[in-house]
C-alpha positions in Angstrom: 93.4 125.6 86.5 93.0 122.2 87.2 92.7 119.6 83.9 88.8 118.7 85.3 87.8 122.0 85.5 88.9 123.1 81.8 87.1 120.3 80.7 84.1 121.0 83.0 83.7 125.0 82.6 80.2 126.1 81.9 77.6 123.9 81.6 79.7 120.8 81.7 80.9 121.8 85.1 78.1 121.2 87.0 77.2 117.8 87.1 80.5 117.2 88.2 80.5 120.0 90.9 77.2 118.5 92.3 78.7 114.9 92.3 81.8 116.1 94.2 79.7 118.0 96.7 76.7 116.1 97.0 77.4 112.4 95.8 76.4 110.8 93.3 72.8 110.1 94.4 71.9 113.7 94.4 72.4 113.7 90.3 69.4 112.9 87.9 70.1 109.8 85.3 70.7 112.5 82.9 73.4 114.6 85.1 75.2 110.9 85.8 74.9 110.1 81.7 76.7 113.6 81.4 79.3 112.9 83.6 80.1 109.7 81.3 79.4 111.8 78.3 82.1 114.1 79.7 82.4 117.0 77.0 79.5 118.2 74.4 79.7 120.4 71.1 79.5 124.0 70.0 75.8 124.0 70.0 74.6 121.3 73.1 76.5 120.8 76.4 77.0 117.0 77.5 74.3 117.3 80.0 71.9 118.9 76.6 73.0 115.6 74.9 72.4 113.2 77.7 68.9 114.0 78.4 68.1 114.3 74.4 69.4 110.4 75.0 67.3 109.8 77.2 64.1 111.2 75.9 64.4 108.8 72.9 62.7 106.2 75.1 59.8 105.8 77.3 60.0 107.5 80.4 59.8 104.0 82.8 62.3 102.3 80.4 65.2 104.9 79.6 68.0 103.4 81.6 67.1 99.9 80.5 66.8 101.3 76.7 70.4 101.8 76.7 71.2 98.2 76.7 69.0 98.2 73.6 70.5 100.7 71.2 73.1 100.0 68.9 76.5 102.2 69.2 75.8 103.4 65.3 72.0 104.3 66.6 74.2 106.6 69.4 76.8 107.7 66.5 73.8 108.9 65.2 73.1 111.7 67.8 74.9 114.8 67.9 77.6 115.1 69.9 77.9 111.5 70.3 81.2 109.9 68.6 82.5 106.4 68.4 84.8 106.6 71.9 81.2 108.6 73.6 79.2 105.6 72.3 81.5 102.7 73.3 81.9 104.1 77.0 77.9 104.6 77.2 77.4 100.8 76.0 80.2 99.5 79.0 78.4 101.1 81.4 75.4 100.0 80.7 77.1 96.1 80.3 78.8 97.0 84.1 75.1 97.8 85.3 73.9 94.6 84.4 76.8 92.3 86.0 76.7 94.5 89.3 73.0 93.7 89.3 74.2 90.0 88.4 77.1 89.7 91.1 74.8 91.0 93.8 71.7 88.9 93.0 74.7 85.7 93.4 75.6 86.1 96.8 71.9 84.9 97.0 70.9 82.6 94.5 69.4 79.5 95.4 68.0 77.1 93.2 65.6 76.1 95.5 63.9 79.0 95.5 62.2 80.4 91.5 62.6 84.1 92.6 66.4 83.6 93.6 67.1 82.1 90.5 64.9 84.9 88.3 66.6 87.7 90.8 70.1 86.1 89.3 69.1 85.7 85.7 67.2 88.9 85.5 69.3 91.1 84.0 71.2 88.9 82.0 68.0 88.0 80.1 65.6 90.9 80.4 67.6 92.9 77.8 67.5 90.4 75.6 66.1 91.3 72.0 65.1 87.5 70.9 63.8 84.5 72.7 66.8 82.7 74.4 66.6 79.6 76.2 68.8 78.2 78.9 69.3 74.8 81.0 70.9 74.9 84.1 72.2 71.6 85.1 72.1 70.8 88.9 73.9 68.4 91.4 72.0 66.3 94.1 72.8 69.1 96.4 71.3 71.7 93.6 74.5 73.5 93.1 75.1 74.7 89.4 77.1 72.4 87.3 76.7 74.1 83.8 74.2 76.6 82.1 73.9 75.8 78.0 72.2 77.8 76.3 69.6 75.7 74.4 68.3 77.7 71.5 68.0 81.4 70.7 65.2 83.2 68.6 62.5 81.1 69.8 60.6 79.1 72.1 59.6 75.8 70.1 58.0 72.4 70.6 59.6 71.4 67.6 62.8 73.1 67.9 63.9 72.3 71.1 65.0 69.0 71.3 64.2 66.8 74.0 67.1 64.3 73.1 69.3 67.1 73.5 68.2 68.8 77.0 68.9 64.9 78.0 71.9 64.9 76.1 74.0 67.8 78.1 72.3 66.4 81.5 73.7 62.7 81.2 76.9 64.0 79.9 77.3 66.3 82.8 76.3 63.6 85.0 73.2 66.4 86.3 70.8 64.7 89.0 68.1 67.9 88.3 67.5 70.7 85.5 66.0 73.7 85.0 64.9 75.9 82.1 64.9 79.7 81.5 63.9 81.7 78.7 63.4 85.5 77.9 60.5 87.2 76.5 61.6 90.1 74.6 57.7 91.7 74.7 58.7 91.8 78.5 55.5 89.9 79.5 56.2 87.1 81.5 52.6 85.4 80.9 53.3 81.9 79.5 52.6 80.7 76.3 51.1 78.0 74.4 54.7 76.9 73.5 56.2 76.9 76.4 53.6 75.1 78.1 53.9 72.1 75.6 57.7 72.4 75.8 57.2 72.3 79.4 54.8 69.2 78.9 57.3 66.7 77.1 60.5 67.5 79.0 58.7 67.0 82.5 57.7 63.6 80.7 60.9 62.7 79.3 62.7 63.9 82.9 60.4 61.5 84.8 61.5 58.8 82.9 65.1 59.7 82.6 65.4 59.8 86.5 66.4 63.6 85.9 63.5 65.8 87.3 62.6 69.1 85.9 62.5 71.3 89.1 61.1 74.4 87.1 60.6 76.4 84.4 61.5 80.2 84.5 60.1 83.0 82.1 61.9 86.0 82.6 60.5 89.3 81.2 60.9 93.2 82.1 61.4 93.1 85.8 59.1 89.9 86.2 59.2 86.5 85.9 56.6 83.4 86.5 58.0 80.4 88.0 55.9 77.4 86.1 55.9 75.3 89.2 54.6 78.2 91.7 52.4 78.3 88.8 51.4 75.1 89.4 52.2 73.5 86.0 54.9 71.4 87.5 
């Protein structure tokens, strides 16, 4: 008997069976999840295990929740050991640089939605407010990101000097900020429309134009300048 199929008898079997047969598209989240999962206990199969994963989280949200929890939330769960949890947290880290590598062969700085598309799921998981300056060229190729500040989105905190600062080092002819908000509403506020306010002011006298300001949240974003703020 082959080494797959010892591990894979019963219950465990099947989700691989169906892969091999059928592809990979004809398995649900949790069948897929299983097949990562690989082997379960005396009492729950992998595929048992992987859909009690799962239904920890909202229903809409589940795949994304797994960038959320911690590997000793998924030690936690029965069945689920250190190795189990590690390999569950990679793939959930490969999903969100696949999504990232594709959204590049696009990205164009011109364009808000390219530039959301790219930053998506780099910033979407996010748990705190992160804020990020990309640095442009005349031709509005990326120099540099940097990432500003993390935890929050403040008038006071973020320093105009210092937005300045990395663009004159870098010798950057335009910017652009990006931040995350971890609610996953991508409505802006208060705070970001005064930070908005003083680095658009300090840009046009600097010479070094902001061309936008991105808010990223769950699968959305609002482009201040299609907004109509810039």
């Amino acid at each position: 008997m082959p080494l797959w199929e010892k591990e894979w008898k019963g219950n465990h079997l099947k989700p691989y069976e169906k892969f091999l047969k059928h592809g990979a598209a004809s398995l649900t989240d949790a069948e897929l999840l299983a097949i990562i999962i690989r082997t379960g206990t005396k009492n729950a199969s992998a595929l048992t295990i992987a859909q009690k994963l799962l239904d920890r989280f909202e229903q809409n949200r589940q795949l994304n929740s797994l960038h959320h929890i911690t590997i000793q939330e998924l030690m936690e769960m029965e069945g689920i050991g250190e190795v189990k949890a590690v390999k569950i947290k990679c793939i959930a880290e490969l999903s969100a640089r696949m999504a990232k590598q594709h959204a590049a062969q696009t990205l164009d700085f011109k364009t808000p939605s390219s530039i959301a598309d790219y930053y998506m799921e780099q910033m979407r998981h996010e748990e705190v407010e992160k804020v990020l300056l990309l640095l442009l060229d005349t031709k509005l190729h990326l120099m540099e990101e940097y990432l500003l500040s993390k935890g929050t989105v403040n008038a006071s905190l973020l320093s105009t000097r210092e937005v300045f600062r990395h663009a004159l080092r870098a010798g950057a002819c335009k910017i652009v900020l990006l931040h995350n908000h971890p609610s996953g509403s991508c409505n802006p506020s208060k705070e970001d429309l005064s930070v908005t306010k003083k680095i658009i002011e300090a840009g046009n006298l600097m010479e070094i134009p902001l061309l936008d300001h991105l808010i990223v949240g769950d699968g959305c974003y609002l482009s201040l300048k299609e907004y109509g703020y810039i």
